[in-house]
C-alpha positions as CSV (number, residue, x, y, z in Angstrom):
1,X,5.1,-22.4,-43.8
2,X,4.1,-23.5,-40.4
3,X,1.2,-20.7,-40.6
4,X,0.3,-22.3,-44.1
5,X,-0.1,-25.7,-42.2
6,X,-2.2,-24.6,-39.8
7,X,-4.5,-22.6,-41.4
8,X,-5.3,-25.6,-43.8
9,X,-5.6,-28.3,-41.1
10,X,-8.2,-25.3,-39.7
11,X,-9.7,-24.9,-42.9
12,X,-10.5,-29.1,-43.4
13,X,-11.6,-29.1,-39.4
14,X,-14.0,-26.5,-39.8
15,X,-15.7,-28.0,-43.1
16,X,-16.2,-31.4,-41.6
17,X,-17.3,-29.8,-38.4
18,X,-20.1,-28.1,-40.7
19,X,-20.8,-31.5,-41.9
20,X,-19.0,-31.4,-45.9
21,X,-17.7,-34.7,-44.5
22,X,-18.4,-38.3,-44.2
23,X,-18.2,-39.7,-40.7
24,X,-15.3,-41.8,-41.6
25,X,-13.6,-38.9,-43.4
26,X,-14.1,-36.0,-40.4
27,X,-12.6,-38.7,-37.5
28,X,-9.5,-39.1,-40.0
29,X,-9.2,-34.9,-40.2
30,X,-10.0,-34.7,-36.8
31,X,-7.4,-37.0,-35.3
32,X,-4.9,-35.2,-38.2
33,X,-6.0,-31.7,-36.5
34,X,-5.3,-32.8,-32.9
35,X,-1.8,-33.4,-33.8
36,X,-0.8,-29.7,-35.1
37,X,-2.1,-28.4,-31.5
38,X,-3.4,-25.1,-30.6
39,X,-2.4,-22.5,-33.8
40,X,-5.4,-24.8,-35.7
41,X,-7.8,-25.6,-32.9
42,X,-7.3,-21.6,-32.4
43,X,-8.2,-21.0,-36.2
44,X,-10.4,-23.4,-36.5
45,X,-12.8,-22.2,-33.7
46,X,-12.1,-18.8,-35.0
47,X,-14.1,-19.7,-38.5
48,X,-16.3,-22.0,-37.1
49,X,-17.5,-18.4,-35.0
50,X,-17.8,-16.5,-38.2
51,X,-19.3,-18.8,-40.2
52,X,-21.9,-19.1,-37.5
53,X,-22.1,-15.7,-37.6
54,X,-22.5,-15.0,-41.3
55,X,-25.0,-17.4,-41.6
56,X,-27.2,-16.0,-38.9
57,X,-26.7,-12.5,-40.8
58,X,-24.4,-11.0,-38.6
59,X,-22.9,-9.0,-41.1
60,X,-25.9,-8.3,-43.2
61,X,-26.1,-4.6,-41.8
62,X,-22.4,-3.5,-42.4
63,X,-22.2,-1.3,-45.3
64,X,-19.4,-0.4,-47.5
65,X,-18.4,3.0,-48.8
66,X,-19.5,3.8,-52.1
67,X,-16.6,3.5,-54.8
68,X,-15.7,7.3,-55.9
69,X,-17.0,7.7,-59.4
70,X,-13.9,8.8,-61.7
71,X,-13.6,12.4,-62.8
72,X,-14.7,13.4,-66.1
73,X,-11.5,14.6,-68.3
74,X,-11.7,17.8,-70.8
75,X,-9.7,16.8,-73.9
């Protein structure tokens, strides 16, 4: 439960950081945020860097395996 806490107080910190927010709004979340301590300024910072990242195509080039086509069946 504690993981689920923090990942959602990282969650609302990095969307007003990306500016979803009102300035009213993000100061509420961010004083919110300061008070769960370092798990959620951890994952917090760790989305902020890959939604930085994804948006600057980071992760354009990575390609996936091709799904196996299903064998034909003799009936």
């Amino acid at each position: 439960m504690k993981f689920f806490v923090h990942a959602l107080g990282a969650w609302f910190a990095a969307e007003a950081a990306s500016g979803r927010y009102s300035r009213p709004v993000t100061m509420g979340i961010a004083m919110l945020v300061a008070r769960l301590g370092t798990p959620t300024l951890a994952l917090m910072l760790g989305s902020l860097i890959y939604k930085k990242l994804r948006s600057e195509g980071a992760f354009g080039q990575l390609q996936t395996v091709p799904a196996r086509k299903p064998r034909a069946t003799r009936g």
